[in-house]
Wavefront OBJ file of the C-alpha trace (Angstrom):
o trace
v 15.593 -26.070 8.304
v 13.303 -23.714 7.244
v 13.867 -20.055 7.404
v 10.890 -18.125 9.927
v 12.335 -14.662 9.206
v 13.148 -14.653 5.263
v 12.528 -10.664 5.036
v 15.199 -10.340 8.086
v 17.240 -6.892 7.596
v 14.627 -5.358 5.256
v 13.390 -2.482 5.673
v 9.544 -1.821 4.266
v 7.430 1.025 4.384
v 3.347 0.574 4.395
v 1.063 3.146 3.749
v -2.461 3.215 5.575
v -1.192 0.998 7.664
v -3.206 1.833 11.164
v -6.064 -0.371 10.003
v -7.242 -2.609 7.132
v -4.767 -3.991 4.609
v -2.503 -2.202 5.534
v -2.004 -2.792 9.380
v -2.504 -6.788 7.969
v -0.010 -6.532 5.737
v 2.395 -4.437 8.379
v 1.781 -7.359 10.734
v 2.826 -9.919 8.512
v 5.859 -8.257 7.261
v 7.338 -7.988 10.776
v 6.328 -11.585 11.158
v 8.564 -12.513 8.490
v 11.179 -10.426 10.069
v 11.205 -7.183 8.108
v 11.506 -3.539 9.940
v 8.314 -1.775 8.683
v 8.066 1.935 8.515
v 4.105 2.591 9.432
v 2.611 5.941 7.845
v -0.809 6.711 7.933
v -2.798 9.700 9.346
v -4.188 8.387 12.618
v -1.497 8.209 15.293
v -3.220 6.459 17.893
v -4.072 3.655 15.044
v -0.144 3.190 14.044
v 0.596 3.041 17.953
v -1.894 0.063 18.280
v -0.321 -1.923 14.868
v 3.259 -0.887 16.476
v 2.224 -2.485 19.894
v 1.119 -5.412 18.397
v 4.399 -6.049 16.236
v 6.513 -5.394 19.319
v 4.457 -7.997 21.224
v 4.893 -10.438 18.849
v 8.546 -9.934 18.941
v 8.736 -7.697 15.426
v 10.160 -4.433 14.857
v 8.761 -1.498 13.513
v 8.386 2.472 13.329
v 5.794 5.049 12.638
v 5.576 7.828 10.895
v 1.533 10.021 11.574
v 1.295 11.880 8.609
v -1.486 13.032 5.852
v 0.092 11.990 2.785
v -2.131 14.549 1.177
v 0.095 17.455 2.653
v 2.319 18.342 -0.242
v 5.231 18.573 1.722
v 4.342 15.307 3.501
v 6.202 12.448 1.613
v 9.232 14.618 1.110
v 9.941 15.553 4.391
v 9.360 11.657 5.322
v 11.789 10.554 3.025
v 14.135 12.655 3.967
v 13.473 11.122 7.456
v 14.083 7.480 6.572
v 17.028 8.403 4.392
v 18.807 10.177 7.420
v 18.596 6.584 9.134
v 18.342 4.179 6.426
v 20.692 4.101 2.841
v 18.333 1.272 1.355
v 14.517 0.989 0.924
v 13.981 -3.021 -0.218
v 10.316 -2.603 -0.428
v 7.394 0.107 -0.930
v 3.629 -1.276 -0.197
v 1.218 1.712 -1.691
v -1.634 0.705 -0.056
v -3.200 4.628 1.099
v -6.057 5.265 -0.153
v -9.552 7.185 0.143
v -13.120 6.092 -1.367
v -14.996 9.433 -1.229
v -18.692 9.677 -1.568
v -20.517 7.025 -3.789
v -22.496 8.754 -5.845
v -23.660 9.578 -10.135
v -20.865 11.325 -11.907
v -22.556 14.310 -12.744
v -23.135 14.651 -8.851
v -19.612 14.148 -7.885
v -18.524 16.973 -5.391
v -15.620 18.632 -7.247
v -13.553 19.779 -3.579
v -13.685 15.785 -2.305
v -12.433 14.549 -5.638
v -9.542 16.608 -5.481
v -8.937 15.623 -2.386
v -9.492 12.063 -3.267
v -7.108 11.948 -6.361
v -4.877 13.915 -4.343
v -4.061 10.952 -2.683
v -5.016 8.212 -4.644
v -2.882 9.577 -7.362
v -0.687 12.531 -6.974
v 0.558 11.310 -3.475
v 1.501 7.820 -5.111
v 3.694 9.181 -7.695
v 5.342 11.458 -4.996
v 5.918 8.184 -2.848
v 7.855 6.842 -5.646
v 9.689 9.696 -7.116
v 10.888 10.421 -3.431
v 11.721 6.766 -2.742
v 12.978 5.237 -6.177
v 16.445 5.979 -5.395
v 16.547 4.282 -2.344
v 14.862 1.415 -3.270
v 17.587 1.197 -6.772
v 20.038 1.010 -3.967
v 18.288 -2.073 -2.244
v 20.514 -5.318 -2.784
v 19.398 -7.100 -5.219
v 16.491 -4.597 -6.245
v 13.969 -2.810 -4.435
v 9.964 -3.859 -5.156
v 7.077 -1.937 -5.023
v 3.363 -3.025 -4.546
v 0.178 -1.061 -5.453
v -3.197 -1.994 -4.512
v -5.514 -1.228 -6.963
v -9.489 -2.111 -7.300
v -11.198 -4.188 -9.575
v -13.524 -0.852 -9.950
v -10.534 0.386 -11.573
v -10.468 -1.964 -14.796
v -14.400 -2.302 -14.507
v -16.288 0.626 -14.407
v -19.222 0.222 -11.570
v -22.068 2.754 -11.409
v -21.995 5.327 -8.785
v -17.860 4.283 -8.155
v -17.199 6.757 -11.013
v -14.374 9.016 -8.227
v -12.939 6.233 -7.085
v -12.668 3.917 -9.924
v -10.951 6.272 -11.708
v -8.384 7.006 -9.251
v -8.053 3.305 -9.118
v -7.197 3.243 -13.156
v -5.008 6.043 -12.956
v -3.040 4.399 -10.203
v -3.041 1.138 -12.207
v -1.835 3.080 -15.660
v 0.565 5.091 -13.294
v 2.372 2.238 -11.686
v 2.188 0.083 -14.711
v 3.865 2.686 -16.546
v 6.559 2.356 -13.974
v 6.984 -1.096 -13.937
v 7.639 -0.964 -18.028
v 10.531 1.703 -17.164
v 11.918 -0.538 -14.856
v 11.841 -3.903 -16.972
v 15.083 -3.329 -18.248
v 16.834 -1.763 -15.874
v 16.298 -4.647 -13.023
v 16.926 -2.182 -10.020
v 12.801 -2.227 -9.153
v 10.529 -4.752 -9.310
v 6.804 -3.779 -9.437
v 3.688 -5.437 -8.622
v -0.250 -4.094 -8.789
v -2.192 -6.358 -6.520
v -5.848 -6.421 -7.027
v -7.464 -8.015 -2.994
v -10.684 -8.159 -3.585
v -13.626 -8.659 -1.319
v -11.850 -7.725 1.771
v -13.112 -7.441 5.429
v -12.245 -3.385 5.863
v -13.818 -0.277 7.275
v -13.886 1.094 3.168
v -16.080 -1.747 2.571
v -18.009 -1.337 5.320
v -18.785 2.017 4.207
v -19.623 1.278 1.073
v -21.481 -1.783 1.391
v -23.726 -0.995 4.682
v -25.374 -4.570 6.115
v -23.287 -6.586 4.407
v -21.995 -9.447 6.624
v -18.711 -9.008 7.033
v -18.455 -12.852 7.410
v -18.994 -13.356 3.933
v -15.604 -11.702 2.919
v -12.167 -12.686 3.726
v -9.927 -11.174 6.415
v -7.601 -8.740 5.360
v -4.969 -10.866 7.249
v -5.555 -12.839 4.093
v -4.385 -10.199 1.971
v -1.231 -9.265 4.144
v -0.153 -12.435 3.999
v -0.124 -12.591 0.224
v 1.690 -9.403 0.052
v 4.464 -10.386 2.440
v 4.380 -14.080 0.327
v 5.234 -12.198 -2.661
v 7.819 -10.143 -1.387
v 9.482 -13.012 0.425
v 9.309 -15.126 -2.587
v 9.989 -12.525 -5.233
v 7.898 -11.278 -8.505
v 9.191 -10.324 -12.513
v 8.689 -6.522 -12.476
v 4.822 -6.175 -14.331
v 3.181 -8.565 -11.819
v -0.421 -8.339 -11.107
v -3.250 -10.829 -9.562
v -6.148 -10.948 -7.839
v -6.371 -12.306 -4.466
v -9.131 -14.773 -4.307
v -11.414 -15.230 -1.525
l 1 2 3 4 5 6 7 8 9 10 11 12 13 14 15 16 17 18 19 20 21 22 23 24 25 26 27 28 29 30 31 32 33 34 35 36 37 38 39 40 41 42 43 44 45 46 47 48 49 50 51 52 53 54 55 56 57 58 59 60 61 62 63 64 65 66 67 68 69 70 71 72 73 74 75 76 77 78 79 80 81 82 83 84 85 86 87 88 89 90 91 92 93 94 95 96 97 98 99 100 101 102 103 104 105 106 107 108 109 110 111 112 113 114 115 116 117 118 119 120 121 122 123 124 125 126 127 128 129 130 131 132 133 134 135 136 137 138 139 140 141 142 143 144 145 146 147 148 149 150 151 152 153 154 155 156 157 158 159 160 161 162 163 164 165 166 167 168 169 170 171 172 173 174 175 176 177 178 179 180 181 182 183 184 185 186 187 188 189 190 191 192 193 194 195 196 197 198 199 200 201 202 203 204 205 206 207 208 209 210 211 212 213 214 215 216 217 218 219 220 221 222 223 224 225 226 227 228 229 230 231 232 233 234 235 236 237 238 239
């Protein structure tokens, strides 16, 4: 018989999860039976992704917060580890795309801001959380999503594809430390085209019919954490 809730009694935590990727990738979590801890700034965004979970029988909790307040990821980690000893997965999905614009024109206040989160905010997330997730049986995992603007360069994505590299270098760096150890398994996933309000913003009249869902791209993520990854992973999701 085949199992319908393979992620049952783990516990995940999704970044930017009141829209997007990340509410897709919530969703299909709790479908395959994981509690998922929902951060992301908008409240009223989280609430809707929570209702929806709850309706369709899941379970999850969330956590408003601007995970470019400095004391933001601490305090929520202390939080979860009140309640919870183990953290079996990590989904960095958060992320900002700033103005598009020439390099030389790049507004020096928004990209702080910008690799405030895209960077700075993703180490904190797994400084504060690695030692929960070493506790996780049989090994935490952690997934990044990255940009393919982050491997190659694209005019006028200058900001945000180099956020997108640091992450990539950041998280890759992790994944070597971890290769021996086998407590963490890490992942960089790369979703392409995807039907989201970034997109949207930065690609004005395109039909949004013409890229995939981003239900496409949850369900990906919560395949690979169901079925398991060697520490190092990366792909692109096609589509």
């Amino acid at each position: 018989m085949t199992d319908t809730k393979p992620l049952a009694d783990r516990l995940v935590l999704v970044t930017g999860a009141s829209r997007g990727i990340g509410a897709a990738t919530a969703e299909a979590l709790a479908r395959a039976g994981a509690h998922v801890l929902l951060t992301a700034r908008t409240s009223g965004g989280l609430e809707e992704v929570e209702e929806r979970i709850h309706a369709a029988g899941g379970s999850a909790t969330i956590a408003p917060m601007d995970l470019v307040d400095s004391d933001g990821v601490a305090r929520l980690a202390a939080a979860i580890a009140e309640r919870w000893t183990a953290l079996d997965a990590l989904v960095l999905n958060a992320a900002m795309l700033g103005s598009l614009g020439p390099v030389q024109t790049i507004d020096p206040k928004e990209f702080a801001r910008l690799l405030t989160l895209n960077i700075t905010a993703q180490q904190a997330l797994i400084a504060a959380f690695d030692p929960m997730l070493r506790v996780a049986q049989g090994g935490g995992s952690v997934i990044a999503v990255t940009s393919s603007v982050g491997r190659a360069p694209r005019a006028f994505w200058g900001a945000y594809g180099a956020s997108k590299a640091a992450l990539e270098t950041l998280v890759g760096a992790y994944a070597e430390e971890q290769r021996n150890l086998g407590k963490v398994r890490v992942a960089i996933v790369d979703p392409g085209a995807t039907r989201t309000r970034m997109r949207a913003n930065a690609f004005p009249g395109e039909d949004e019919t013409s890229v995939k869902p981003p239900e496409v791209v949850g369900d990906r993520i919560a395949a690979l954490l169901t079925a398991g990854f060697e520490t190092g992973h990366f792909e692109r999701i096609a589509g």
